[in-house]
Every structure is written in C-alpha cells, then in structure tokens.
PALO-513401 format. One record per residue: x, y, z of N, C-alpha, C in turn; residue number from 0. Coordinates in steps of 0.2 Angstrom, whole numbers, plus 2048, in hexadecimal, padded with zeros to 3 digits. Atoms other than C-alpha are relative to their C-alpha. Layout:
[[X; Y; Z]; [X; Y; Z]; [X; Y; Z]; NUM]
...
END
This chain:
[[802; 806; 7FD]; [8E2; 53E; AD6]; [803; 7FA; 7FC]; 0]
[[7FE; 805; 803]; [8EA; 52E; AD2]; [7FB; 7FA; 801]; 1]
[[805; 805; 802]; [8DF; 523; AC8]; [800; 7F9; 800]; 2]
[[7FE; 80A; 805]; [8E7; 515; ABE]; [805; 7FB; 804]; 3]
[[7FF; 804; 7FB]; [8EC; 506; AC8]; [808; 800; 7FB]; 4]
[[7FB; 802; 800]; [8FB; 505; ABD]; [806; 806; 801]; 5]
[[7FB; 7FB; 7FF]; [903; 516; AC4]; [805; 7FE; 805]; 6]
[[7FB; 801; 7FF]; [915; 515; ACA]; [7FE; 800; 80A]; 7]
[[802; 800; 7F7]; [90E; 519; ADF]; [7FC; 7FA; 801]; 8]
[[803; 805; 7FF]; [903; 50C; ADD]; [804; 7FB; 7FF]; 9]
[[7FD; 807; 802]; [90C; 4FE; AD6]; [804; 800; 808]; 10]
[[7F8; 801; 7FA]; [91B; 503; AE4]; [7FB; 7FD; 807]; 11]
[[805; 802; 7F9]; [90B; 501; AF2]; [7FD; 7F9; 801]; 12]
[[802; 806; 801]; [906; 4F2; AEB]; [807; 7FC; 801]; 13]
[[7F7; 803; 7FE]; [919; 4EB; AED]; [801; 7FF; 807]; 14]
[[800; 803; 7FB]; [919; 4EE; AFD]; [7FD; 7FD; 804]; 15]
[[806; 802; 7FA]; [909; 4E8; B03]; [804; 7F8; 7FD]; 16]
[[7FD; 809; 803]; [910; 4D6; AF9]; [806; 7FE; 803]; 17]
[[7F8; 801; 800]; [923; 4D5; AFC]; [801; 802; 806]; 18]
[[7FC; 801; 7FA]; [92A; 4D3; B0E]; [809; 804; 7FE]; 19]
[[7F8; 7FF; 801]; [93C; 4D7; B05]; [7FF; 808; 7FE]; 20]
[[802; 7F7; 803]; [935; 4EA; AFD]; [7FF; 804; 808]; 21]
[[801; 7FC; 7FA]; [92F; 4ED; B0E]; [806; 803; 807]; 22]
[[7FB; 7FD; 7FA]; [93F; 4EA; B19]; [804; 803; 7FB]; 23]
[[7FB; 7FD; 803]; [94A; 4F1; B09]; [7FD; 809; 802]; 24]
[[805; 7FA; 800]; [93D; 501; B0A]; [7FE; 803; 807]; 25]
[[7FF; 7FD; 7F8]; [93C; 502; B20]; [7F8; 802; 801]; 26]
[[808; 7FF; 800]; [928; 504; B1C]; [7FB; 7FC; 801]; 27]
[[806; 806; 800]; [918; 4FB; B1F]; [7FB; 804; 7FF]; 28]
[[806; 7FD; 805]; [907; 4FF; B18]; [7F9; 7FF; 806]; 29]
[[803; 7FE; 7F8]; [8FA; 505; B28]; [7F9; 801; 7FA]; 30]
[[807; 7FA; 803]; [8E6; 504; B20]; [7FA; 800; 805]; 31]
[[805; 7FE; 7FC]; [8D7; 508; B28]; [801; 808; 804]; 32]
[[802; 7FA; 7FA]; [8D0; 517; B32]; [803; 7FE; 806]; 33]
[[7FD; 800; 7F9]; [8D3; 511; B42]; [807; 800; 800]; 34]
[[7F9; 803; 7FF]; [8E4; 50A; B40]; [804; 80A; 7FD]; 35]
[[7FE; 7F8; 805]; [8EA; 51C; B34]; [800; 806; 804]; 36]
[[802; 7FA; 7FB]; [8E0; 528; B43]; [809; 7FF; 804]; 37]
[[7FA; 802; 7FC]; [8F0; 520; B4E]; [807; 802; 7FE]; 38]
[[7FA; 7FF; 802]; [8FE; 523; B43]; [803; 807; 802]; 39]
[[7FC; 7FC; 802]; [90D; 530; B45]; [802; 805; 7F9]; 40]
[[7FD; 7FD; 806]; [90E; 53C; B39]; [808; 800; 800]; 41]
[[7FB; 800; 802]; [920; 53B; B3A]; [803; 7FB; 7FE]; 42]
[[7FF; 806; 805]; [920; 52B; B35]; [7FF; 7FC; 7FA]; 43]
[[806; 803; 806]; [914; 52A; B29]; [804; 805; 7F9]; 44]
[[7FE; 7FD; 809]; [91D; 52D; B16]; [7F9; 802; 7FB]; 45]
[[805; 7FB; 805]; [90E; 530; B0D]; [7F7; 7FA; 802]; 46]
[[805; 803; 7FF]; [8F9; 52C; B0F]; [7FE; 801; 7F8]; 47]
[[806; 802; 808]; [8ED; 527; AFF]; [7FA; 7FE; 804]; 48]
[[809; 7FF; 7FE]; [8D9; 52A; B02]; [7FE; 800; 7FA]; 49]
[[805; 7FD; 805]; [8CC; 52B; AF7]; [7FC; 806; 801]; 50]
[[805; 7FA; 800]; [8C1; 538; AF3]; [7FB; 802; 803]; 51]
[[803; 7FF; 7FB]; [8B4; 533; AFE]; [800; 802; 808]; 52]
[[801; 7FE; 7FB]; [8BD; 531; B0B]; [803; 808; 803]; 53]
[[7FD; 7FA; 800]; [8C6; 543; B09]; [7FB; 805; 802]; 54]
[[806; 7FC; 7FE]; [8B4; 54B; B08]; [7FF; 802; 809]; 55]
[[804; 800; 7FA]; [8AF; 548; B1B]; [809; 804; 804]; 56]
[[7FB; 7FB; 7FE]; [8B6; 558; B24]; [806; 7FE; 807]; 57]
[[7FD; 804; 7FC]; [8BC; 54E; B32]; [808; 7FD; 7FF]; 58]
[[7FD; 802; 803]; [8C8; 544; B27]; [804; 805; 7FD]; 59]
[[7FC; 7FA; 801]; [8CE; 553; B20]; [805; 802; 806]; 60]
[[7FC; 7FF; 7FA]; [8D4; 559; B30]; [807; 7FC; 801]; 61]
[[7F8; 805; 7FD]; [8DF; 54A; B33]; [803; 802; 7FD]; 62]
[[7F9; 800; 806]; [8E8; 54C; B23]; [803; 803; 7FF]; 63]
[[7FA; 7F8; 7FE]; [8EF; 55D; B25]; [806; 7FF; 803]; 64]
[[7F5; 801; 7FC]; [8FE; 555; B2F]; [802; 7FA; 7FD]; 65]
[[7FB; 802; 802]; [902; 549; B23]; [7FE; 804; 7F9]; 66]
[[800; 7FF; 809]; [906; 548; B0F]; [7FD; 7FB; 7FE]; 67]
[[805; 806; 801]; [8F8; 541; B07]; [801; 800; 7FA]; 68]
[[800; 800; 808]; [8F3; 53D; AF4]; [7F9; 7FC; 7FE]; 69]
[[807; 802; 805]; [8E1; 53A; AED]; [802; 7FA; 7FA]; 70]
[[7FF; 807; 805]; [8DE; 528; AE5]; [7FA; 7FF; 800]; 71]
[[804; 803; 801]; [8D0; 521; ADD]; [7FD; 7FC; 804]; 72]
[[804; 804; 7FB]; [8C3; 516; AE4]; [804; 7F8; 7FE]; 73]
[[7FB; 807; 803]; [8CD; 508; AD6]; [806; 7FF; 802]; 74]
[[7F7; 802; 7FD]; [8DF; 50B; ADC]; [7FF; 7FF; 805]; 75]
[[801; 802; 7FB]; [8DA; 50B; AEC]; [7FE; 7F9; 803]; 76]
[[801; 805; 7FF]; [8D1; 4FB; AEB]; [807; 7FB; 7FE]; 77]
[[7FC; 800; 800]; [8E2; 4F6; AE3]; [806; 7FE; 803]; 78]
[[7FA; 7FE; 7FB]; [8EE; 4FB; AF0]; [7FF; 7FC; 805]; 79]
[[802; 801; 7FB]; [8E3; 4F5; AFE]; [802; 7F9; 801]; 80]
[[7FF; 807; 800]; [8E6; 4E3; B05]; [7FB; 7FE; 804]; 81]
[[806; 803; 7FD]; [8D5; 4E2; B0B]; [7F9; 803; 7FB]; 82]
[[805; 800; 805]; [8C4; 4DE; B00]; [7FC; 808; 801]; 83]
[[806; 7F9; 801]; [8BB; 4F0; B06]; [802; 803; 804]; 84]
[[7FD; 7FD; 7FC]; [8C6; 4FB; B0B]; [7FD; 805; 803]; 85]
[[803; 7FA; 7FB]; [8C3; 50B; B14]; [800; 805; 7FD]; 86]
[[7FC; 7F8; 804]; [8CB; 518; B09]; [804; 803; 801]; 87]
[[7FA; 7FC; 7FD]; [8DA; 51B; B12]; [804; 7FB; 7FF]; 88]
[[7FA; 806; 7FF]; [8EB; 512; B11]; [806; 805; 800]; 89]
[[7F9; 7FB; 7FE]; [8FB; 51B; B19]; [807; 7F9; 7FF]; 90]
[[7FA; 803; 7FE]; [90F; 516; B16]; [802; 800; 804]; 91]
[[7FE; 7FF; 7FB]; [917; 515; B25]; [808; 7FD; 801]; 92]
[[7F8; 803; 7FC]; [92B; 513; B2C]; [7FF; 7FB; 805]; 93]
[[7FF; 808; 7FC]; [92D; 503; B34]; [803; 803; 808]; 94]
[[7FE; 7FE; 7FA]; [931; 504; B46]; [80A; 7FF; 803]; 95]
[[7FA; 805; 7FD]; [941; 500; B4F]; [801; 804; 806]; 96]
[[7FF; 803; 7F9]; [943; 4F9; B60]; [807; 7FC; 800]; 97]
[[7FA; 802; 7FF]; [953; 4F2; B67]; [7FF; 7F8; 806]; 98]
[[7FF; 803; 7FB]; [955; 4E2; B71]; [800; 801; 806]; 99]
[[7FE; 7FD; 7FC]; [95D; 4EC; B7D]; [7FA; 804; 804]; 100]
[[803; 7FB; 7FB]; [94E; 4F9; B80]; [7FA; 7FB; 802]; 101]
[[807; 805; 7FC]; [941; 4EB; B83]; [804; 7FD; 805]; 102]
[[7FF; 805; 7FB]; [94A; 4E4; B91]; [802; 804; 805]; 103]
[[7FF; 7FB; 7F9]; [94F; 4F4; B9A]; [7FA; 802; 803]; 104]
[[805; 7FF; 7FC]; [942; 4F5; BA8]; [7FD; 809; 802]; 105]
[[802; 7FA; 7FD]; [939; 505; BAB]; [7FE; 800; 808]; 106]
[[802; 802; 7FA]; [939; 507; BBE]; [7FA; 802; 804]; 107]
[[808; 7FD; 800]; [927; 50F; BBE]; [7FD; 7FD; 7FB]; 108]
[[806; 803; 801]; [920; 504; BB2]; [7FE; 7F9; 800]; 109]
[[800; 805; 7FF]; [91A; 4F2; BB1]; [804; 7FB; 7FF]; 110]
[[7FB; 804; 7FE]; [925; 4E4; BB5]; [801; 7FC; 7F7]; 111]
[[7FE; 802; 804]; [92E; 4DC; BA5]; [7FA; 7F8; 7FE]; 112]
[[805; 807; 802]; [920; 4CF; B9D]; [802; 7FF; 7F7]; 113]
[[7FE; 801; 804]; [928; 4C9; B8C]; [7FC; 7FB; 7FC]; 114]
[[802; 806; 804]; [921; 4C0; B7E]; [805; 7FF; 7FC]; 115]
[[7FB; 803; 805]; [92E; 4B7; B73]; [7FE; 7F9; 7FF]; 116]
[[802; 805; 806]; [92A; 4AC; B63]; [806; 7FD; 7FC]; 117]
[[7FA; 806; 804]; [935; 49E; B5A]; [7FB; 7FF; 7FA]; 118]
[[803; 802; 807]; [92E; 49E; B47]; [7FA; 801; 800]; 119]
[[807; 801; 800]; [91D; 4A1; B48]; [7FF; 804; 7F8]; 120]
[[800; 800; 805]; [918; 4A1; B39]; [7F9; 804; 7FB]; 121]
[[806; 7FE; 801]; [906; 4A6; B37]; [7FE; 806; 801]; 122]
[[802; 7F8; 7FD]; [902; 4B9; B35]; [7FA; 800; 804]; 123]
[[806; 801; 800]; [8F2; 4B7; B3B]; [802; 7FF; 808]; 124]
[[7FF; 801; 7F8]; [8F8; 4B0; B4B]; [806; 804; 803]; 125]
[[7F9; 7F9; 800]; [908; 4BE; B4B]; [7FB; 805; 803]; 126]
[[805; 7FD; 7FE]; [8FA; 4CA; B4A]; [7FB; 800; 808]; 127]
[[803; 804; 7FA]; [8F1; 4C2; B5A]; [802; 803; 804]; 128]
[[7FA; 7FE; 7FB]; [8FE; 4C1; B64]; [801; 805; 802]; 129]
[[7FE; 7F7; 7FF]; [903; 4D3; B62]; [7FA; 802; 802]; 130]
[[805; 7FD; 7FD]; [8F2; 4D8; B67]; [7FB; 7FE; 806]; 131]
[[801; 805; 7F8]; [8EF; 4CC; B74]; [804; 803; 803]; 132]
[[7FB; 7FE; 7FE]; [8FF; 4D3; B7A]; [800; 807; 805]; 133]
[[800; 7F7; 7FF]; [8FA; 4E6; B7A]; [7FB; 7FE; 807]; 134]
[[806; 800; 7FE]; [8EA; 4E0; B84]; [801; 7FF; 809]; 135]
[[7FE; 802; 7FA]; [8F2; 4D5; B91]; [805; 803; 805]; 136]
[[7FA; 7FC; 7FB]; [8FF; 4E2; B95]; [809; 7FC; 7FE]; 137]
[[7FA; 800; 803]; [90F; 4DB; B8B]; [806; 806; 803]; 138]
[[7FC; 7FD; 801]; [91F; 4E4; B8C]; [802; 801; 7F9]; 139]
[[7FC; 803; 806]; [925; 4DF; B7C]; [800; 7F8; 7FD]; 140]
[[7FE; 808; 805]; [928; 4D0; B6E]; [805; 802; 7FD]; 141]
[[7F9; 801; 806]; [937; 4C9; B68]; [800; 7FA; 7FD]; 142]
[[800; 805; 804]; [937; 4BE; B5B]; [805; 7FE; 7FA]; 143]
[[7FA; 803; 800]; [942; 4B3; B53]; [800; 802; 7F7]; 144]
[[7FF; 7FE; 807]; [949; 4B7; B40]; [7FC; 7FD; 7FC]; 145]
[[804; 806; 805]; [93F; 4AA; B37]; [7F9; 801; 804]; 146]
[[808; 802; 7FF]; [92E; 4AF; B3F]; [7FD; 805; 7FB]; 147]
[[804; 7FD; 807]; [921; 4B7; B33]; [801; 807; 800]; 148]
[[7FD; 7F9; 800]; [925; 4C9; B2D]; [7F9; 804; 804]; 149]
[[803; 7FE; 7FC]; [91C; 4D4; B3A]; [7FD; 807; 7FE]; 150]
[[802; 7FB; 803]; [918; 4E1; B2D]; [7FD; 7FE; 7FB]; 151]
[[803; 803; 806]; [90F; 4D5; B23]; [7F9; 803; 801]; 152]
[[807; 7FC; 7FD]; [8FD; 4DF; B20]; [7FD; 7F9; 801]; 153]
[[804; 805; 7FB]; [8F5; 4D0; B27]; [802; 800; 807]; 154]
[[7FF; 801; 7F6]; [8FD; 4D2; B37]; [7FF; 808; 801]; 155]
[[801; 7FB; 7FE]; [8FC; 4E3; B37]; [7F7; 802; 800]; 156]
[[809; 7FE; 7FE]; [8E8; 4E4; B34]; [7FF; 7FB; 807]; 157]
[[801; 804; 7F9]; [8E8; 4D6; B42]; [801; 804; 805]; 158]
[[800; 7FE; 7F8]; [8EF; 4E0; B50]; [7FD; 805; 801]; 159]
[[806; 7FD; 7FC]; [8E3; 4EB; B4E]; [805; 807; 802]; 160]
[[7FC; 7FB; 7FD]; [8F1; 4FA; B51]; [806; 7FD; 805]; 161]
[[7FD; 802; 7FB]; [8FB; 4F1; B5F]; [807; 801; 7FD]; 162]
[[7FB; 7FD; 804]; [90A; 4F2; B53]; [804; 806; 801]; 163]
[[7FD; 7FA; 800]; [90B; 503; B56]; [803; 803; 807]; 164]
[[7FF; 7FB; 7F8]; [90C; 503; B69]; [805; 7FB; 803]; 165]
[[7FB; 805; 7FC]; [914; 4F2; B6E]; [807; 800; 7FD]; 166]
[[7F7; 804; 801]; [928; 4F0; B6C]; [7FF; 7FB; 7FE]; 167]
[[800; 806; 800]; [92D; 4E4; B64]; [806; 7FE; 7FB]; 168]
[[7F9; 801; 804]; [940; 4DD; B5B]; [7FF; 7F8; 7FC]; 169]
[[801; 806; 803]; [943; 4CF; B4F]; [808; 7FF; 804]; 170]
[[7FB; 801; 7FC]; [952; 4C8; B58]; [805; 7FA; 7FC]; 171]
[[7FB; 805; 805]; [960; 4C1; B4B]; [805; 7FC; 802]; 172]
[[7FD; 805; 7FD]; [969; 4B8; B57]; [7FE; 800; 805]; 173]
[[805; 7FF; 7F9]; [95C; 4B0; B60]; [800; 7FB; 806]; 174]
[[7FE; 803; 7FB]; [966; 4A6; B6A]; [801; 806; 805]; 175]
[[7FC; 7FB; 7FC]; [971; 4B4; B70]; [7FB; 805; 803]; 176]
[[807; 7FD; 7FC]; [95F; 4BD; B74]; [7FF; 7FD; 808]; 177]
[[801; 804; 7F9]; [959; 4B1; B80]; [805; 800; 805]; 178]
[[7FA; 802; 7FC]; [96B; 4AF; B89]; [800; 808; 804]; 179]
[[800; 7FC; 7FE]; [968; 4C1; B8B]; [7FB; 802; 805]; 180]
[[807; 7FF; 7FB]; [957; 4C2; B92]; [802; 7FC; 807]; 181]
[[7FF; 806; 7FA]; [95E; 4B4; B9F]; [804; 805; 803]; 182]
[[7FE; 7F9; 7FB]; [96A; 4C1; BA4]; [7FD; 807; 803]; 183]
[[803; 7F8; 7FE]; [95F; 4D0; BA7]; [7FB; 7FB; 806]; 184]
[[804; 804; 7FB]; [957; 4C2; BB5]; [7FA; 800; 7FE]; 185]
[[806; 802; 803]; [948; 4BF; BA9]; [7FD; 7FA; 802]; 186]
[[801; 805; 800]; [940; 4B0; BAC]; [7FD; 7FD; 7FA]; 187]
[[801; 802; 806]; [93C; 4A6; B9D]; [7FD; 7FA; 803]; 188]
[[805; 807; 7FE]; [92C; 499; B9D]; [7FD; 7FF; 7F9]; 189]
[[800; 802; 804]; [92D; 48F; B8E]; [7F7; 7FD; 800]; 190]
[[807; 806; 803]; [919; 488; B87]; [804; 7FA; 7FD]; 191]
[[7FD; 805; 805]; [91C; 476; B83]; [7F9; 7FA; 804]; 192]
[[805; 806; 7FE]; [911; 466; B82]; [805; 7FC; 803]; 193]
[[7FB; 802; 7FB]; [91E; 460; B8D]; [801; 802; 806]; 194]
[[7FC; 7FB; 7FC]; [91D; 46D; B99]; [800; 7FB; 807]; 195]
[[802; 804; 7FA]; [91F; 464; BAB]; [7FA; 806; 806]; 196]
[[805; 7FC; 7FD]; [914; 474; BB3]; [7FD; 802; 7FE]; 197]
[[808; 7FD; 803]; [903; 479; BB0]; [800; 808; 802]; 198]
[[801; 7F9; 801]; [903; 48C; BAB]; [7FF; 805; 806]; 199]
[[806; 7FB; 7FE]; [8F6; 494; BB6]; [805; 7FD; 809]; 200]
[[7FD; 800; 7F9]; [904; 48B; BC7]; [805; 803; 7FF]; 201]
[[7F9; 7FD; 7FF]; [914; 495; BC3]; [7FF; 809; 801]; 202]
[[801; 7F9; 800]; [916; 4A8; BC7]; [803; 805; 7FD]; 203]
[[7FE; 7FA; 804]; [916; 4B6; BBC]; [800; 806; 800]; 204]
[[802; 7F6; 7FF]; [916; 4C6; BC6]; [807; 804; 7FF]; 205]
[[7F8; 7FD; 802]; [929; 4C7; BC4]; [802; 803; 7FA]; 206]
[[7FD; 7FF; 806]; [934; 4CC; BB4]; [800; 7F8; 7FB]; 207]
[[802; 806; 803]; [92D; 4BE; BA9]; [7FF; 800; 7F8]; 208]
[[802; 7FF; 808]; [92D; 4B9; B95]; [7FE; 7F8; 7FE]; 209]
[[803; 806; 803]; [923; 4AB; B8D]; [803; 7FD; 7F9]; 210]
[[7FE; 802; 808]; [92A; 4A1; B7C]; [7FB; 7FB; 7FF]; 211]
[[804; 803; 804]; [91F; 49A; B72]; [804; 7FE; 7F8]; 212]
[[7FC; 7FF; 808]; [925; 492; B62]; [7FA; 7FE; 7FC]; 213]
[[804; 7FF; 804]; [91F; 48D; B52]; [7FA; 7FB; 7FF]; 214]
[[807; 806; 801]; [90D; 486; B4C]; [801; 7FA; 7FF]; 215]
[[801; 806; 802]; [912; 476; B46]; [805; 7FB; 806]; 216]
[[7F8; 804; 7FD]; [922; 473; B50]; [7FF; 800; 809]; 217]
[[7FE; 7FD; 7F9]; [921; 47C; B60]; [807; 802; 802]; 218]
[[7FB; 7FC; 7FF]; [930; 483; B68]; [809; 7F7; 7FB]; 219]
[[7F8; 803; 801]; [943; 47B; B62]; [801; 7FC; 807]; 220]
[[7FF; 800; 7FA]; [949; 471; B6F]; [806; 803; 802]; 221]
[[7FC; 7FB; 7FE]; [958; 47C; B6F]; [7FE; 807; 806]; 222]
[[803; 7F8; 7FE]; [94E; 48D; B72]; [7FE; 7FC; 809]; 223]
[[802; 803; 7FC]; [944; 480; B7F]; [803; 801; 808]; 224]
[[7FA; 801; 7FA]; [953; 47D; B8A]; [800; 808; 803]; 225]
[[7FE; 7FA; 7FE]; [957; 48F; B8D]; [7F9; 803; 804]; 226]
[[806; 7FE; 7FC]; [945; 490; B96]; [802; 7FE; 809]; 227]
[[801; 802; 7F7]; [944; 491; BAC]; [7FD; 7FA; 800]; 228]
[[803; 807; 7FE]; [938; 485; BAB]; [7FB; 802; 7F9]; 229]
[[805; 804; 805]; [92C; 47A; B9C]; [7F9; 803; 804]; 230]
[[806; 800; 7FE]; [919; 47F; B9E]; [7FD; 7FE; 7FF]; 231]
[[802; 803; 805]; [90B; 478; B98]; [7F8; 804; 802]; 232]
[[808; 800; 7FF]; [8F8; 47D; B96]; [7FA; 7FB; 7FE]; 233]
[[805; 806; 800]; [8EC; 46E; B9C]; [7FD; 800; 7FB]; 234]
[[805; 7FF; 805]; [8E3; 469; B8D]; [7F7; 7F9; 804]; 235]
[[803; 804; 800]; [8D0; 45F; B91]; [7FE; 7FC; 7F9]; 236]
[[802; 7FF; 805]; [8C7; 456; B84]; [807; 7FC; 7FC]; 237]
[[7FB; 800; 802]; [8D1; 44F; B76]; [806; 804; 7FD]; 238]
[[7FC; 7FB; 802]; [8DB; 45F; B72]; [805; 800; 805]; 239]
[[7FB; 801; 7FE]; [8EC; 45D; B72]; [804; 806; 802]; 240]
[[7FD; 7F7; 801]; [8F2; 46F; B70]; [7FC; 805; 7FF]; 241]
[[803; 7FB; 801]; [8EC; 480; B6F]; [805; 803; 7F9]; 242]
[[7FB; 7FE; 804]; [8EF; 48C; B5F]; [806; 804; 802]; 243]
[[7F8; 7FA; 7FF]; [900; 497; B61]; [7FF; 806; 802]; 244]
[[804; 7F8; 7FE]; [8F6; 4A8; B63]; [7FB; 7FF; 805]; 245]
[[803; 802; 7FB]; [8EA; 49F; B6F]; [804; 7FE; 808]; 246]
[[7FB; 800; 7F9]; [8F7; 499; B7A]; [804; 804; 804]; 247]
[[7FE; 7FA; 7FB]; [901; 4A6; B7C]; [7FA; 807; 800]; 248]
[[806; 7FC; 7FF]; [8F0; 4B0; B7E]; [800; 7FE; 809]; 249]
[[801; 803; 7F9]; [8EC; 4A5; B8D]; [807; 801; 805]; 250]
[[7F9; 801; 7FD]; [8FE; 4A6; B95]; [800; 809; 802]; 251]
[[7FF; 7F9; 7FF]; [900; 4BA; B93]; [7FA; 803; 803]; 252]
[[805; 7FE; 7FC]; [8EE; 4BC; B9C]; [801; 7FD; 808]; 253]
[[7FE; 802; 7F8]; [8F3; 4B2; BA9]; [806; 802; 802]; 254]
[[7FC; 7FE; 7FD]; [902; 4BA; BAC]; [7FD; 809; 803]; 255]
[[803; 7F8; 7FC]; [8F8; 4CD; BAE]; [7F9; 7FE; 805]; 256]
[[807; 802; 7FC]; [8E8; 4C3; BB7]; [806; 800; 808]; 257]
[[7FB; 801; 7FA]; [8F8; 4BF; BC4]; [7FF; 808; 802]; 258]
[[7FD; 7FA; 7FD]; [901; 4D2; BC4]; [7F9; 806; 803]; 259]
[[802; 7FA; 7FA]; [8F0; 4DA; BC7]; [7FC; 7FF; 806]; 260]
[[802; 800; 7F9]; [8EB; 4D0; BD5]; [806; 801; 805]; 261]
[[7FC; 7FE; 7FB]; [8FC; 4D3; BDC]; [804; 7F9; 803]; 262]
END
C-alpha cells in the first residue's frame, strides 16, 4: 500500500491533476469517482489507485481484475484527489484522439451532423456543461479552438459527468482552416451573437448543422463571425443582456434536437 503523500506515484498524480503541460506531455488525464471509473476502458486506463475501503466491497473487486491497480491510503488518496471527499478510486487514463476529418464524415444510418464549436472559452466549468449538454441533446461532436480551456482539466472532466468519454471532440489548430472546411462538407454554420439579425428558435436545424459560440467575455471574433450562414440571436426579456456561454449554447443544441425529433 502506498502510504506517504510524498511517494514518487503520488507526487507524478498530483502533477497531473495541476499541469495542463504534464498532461499533454504524458497523453493522460486523471478519471475519479465510481461512476465515471465503472465507464472506463481497461485499455486505456494505465493504472487505478483505491483505498482499502473501497477494495473491501466484493463488487469493487470484480471490476478491478481488468485493470492494474495499487492500494493507497485513505491520506494519499485525499492527496491525489481534486475533490474535498473523494470516493476512493482514481484511475490514469490515455487521452483520446479524434481527427477533424472523423467528425465530419457522416454516418449514413446515424444522426444528421449537429456540431458544437467553441472560440476561447475559457471557463472549465462551462467546457464541462457544454460537453454534457452536448451528450444529452444528441451532439455529434465539439471542436474547439486552440486557446479554449484544456478539456482534460479535472474540472471539466468531473463536470461532464463522463460525456468525455463518449462525445468526439478535436482541438482545431488552425481554426480558421477548420471552419472553411466544415463550410465545404455543406455544413451550415449559425453563429450566436448579440448581433444576431434571427431569433434562434425561426431558423432550421434538421439539416447538417454547427453552432459557434465564442468566448465568455468577448463572444465570438468577428473574423470567426464572418465565416457563419447566418448571425443568430436568443431574445433576452427583462434587463438581461446575455445568457452565460454553457446556457446558450444549451438552449441552441436543444432546440436543434427539439426540431430533428419532431421531424
């Protein structure tokens, strides 16, 4: 059992739950809880850490016969964890990769292309959302732009609640050249903007569609802007100007499934 918070596995876990830079150097991200852990791939998972309690319950055992595990104190454990009361499990995990390319090739038996794509967002918290709003409303995929927040940050990975693990999703390093691409595969791009000249809930979503949302404080580039079909807006009453970034494109990605499955 590994005790003392200052052992060489521990300290490397705590690195990467911190460091954004340990993480993409190292192709891993740090998965805790039951739920989220039940979910995982043993062939992608490098190694699990439990305590002792949770080792005891026969159940828990069972899982862990298909990965490689290692017994930690109840103290390192609190340690390692990036939440006040953990659960007693925390698994490493290989980082996914997805390609620009596979999120836009249509499958001709499954749902119609619904894309989310983000410019800078900055807020895990609303990264998180997003992707789990995403999973809910029936997404295809997110692509976001190289400056948005690191999408392996355990604050966004406790936020999606798992979604992470199911939804596609690409950082797009030239995210111009993205966009120009999606316009070629006949995507439709409907910019959010407090500008928009169309109210959300009058344009049609049942087609090959992708929303851009940009960042919290900014909202989109007007570059990025430009390369949208059409500016949308969602009516505010009330003195509220705006909605936040994970609210709006909430509202948007529901109303485009509230469309596809009335047909």
């Amino acid at each position: 059992m590994i005790a003392s918070t200052a052992n060489k596995q521990v300290k490397y876990v705590v690195n990467l739950r911190d460091k954004a830079r340990v993480r993409r150097e190292e192709g891993l991200f740090i998965a805790e809880g039951l739920r989220m852990c039940r979910e995982l791939d043993p062939a992608q998972t490098r190694q699990v850490y439990v305590t002792e309690s949770f080792a005891k319950e026969e159940e828990n055992r069972r899982w862990l016969r298909e990965f490689s595990w290692e017994m930690v104190s109840d103290g390192a454990m609190a340690h390692m964890a990036g939440t006040r009361t953990p659960q007693g499990v925390l698994a490493l995990v290989r980082q996914r990769t997805c390609t620009l390319e596979s999120l836009l090739k249509e499958d001709p038996s499954g749902p119609k292309t619904c894309l989310m794509i983000l410019e800078t967002i900055q807020d895990p918290g609303n990264l998180g959302t997003i992707l789990r709003a995403g999973e809910g409303a029936g997404i295809t995929g997110l692509i976001m732009s190289p400056d948005t927040a690191d999408i392996y940050n355990p604050k966004v990975i406790r936020s999606t609640m798992g979604s992470c693990l199911r939804v596609p999703f690409v950082y797009a390093q030239d995210f111009a050249g993205a966009l120009a691409k999606i316009k070629e595969e006949k995507i439709r791009l409907f910019a959010a903007h407090l500008q928009g000249s169309v109210p959300y809930d009058e344009e049609d979503y049942r087609g090959r569609v992708a929303f851009l949302i940009g960042n919290e404080a900014n909202g989109l580039t007007e570059e990025t802007a430009k390369t949208a079909h059409c500016r949308i807006r969602i009516p505010m009453a009330g003195r509220v100007e705006s909605l936040n970034a994970a609210v709006a494109a909430s509202v948007l990605m529901f109303e485009a499934a509230r469309q596809r499955r009335r047909g």
